[in-house]
Residue, then its C-alpha position, 0 to 999 in steps of 0.5 A: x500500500x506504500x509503494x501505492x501511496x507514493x506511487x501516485x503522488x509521484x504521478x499527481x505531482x508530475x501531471x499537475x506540475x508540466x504542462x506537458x501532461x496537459x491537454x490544451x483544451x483542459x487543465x485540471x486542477x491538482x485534485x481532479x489529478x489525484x482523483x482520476x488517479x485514485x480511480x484508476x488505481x482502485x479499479x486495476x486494483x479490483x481486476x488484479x485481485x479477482x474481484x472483477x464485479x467491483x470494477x465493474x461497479x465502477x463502470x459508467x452505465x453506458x460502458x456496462x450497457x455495452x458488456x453484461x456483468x458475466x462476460x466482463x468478468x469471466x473476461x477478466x478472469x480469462x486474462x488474468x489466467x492468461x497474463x498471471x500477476x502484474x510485475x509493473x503498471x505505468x501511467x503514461x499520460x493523461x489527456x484531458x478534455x472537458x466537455x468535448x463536441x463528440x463524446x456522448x456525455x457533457x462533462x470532463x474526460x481524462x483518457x490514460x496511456x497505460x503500459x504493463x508488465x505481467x508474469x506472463x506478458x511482457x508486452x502490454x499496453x493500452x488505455x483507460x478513459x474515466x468520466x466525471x459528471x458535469x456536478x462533479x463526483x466519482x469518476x467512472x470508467x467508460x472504456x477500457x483498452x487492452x492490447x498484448x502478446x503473451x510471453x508464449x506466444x511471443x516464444x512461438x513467434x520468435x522460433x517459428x519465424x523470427x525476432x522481426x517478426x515478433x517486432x513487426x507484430x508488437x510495432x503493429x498492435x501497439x499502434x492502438x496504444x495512444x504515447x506507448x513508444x512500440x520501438x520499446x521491446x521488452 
């Protein structure tokens, strides 16, 4: 829980504090920041500690609209399966908007570059984007993203073709991956 604490005040204080981890179309405040944070750590909390329906719980209505309670979390199960446990979780950048002309909700959006390391995956990245209500309160999670390549599938790929291959594949999916530098191999 420590490491956790200090963690994201490491993140709070680097967002708030550089413009660079800023949208130009919306600065938050140094609250907004730790909120968001705390919302992300908690719901990655629940999904790496099994406890799926929580984190679920924190989806928005129209994100839990989209996938049944049942299928998210046999999803999660069927990852975590796959991935076992997390060996490391970044936040590479926020991105702020505040009431944007496409989305389908009024009200401030913060979408989170994310890259992970599991014990089984070693390639990982993705993203998060959480909304809070026009009144304020908790954020809520209204997508979630996930792209990788197990560690046995990257073997398979690798001695079955070649490295190139492996790194063409990783180069390609993680293209989804808003900020993640994909020239980064494990």
């Amino acid at each position: 829980m420590r490491v956790a604490v200090a963690f994201m005040m490491l993140v709070v204080s680097t967002l708030a504090g550089g413009q660079a981890a800023r949208s130009q179309e919306f600065a938050p405040s140094q609250d907004l920041v730790v909120d968001a944070t705390r919302a992300i750590a908690t719901y990655f909390s629940f999904l790496d500690s099994g406890n799926a329906e929580r984190a679920y719980e924190m989806m928005d209505d129209a994100a839990k609209a989209s996938i049944p309670v049942m299928a998210f979390t046999e999803q999660s199960e069927k990852f975590h399966a796959q991935a076992g446990a997390l060996l490391d979780r970044r936040l590479l950048k926020f991105t702020w908007l505040k009431n944007p002309t496409d989305a389908p909700l009024p009200g401030i959006y913060a979408a989170v570059d994310i890259a992970s390391r599991f014990e089984k995956i070693d390639r990982h990245c993705g993203y998060i984007v959480l909304y809070q209500r026009p009144s304020g309160g908790a954020f809520h999670v209204m997508h979630a993203e996930s792209n990788f390549i197990d560690n046995a599938t990257a073997k398979k790929i690798e001695t079955t073709r070649s490295k190139f291959d492996l790194d063409k594949a990783w180069t390609e999916l993680s293209r989804n991956c808003p900020n993640f530098p994909s020239t980064a191999n494990p």
